[in-house]
C-alpha positions as CSV (number, residue, x, y, z in Angstrom):
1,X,0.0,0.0,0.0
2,X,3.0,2.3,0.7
3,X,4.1,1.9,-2.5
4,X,1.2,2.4,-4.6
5,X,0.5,6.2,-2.2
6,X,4.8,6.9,-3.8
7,X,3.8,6.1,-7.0
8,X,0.7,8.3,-7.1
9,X,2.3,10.7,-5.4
10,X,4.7,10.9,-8.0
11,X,2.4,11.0,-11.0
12,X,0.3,13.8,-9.0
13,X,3.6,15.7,-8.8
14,X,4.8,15.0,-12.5
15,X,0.9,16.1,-14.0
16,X,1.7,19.4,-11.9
17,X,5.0,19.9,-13.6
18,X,3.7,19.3,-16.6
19,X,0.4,21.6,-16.5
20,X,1.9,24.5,-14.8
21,X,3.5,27.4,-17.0
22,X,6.7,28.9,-15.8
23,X,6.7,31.9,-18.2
24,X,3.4,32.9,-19.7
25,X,5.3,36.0,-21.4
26,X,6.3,35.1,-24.8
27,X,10.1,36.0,-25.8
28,X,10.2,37.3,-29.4
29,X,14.0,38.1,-29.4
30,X,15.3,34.6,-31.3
31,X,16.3,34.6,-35.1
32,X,13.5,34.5,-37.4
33,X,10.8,35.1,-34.6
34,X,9.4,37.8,-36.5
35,X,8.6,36.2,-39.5
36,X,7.2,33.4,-37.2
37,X,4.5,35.8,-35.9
38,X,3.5,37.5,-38.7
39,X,2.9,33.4,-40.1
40,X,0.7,32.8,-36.8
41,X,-0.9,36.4,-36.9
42,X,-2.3,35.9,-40.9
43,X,-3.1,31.9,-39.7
44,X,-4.7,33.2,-36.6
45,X,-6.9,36.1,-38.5
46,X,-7.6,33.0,-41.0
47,X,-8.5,30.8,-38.3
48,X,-11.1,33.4,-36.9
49,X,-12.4,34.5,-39.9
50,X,-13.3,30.8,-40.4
51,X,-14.5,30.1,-37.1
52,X,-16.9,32.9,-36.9
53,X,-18.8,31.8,-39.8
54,X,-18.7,28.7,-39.0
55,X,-20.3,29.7,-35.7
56,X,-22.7,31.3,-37.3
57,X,-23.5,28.2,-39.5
58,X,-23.8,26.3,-36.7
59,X,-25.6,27.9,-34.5
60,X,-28.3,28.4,-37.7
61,X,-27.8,24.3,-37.3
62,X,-29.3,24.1,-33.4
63,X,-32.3,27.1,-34.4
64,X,-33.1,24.7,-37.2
65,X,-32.8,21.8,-35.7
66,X,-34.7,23.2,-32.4
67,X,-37.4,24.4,-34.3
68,X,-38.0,21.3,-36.6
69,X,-37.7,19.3,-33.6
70,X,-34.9,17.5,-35.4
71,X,-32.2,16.6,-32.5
72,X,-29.7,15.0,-35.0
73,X,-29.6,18.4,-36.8
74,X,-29.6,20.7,-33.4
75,X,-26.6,18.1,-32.0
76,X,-24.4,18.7,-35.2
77,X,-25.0,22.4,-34.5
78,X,-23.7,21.7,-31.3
79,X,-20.6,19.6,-32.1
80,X,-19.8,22.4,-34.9
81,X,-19.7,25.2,-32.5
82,X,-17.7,23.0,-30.3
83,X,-15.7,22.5,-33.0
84,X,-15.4,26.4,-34.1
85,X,-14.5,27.0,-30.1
86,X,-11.5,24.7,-29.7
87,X,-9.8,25.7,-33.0
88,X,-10.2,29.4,-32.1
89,X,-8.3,28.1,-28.8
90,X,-5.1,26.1,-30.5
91,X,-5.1,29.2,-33.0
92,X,-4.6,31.4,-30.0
93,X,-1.9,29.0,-28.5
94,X,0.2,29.3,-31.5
95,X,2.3,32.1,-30.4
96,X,3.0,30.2,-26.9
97,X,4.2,26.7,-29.2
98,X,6.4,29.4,-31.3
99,X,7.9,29.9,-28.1
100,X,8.2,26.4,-26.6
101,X,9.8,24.9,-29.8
102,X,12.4,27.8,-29.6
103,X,13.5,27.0,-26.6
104,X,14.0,23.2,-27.5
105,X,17.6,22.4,-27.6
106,X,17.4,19.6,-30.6
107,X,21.0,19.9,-32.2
């Protein structure tokens, strides 16, 4: 039993590591960083663009499906504005993996 409280104590400590962020401020000062951002910035504006309508779309998806009484129709709404949600939120990350794979030492 003592072993099995180490080893989740262990894990509980290595998921902290993991999830917490030691320096939320992004560091634009490496080589080609700029042209790195402006990438993200035109995908992210893309991304957005994309995601609004989509939104839009989808929502007309549930109204449609809610007024026709059609769940199959009103649950694909759903899923697509799930869907237009979570890619808004890896687009906004982008600038944060610019960073991280900077400061990966692979040589």
């Amino acid at each position: 039993m003592n072993a099995l409280n180490e080893a989740v104590t262990i894990a509980h400590a290595r998921a902290i590591n993991v999830l917490t962020v030691t320096s939320p401020t992004p560091d634009f000062s490496g080589p080609g960083v700029s042209a790195l951002q402006t990438i993200s910035n035109v995908v992210f504006a893309i991304v957005l663009t994309l995601a609004v309508i989509g939104g839009l779309i989808a929502a007309g998806f549930i109204v449609v499906g809610h007024i026709s009484s059609n769940g199959r129709v009103q649950k694909m709404g759903i899923v697509g504005l799930i869907s237009c949600i979570a890619g808004v939120a890896v687009a906004g990350g982008i600038a944060g993996l610019i960073n991280w794979g900077q400061s990966l030492n692979v040589a």
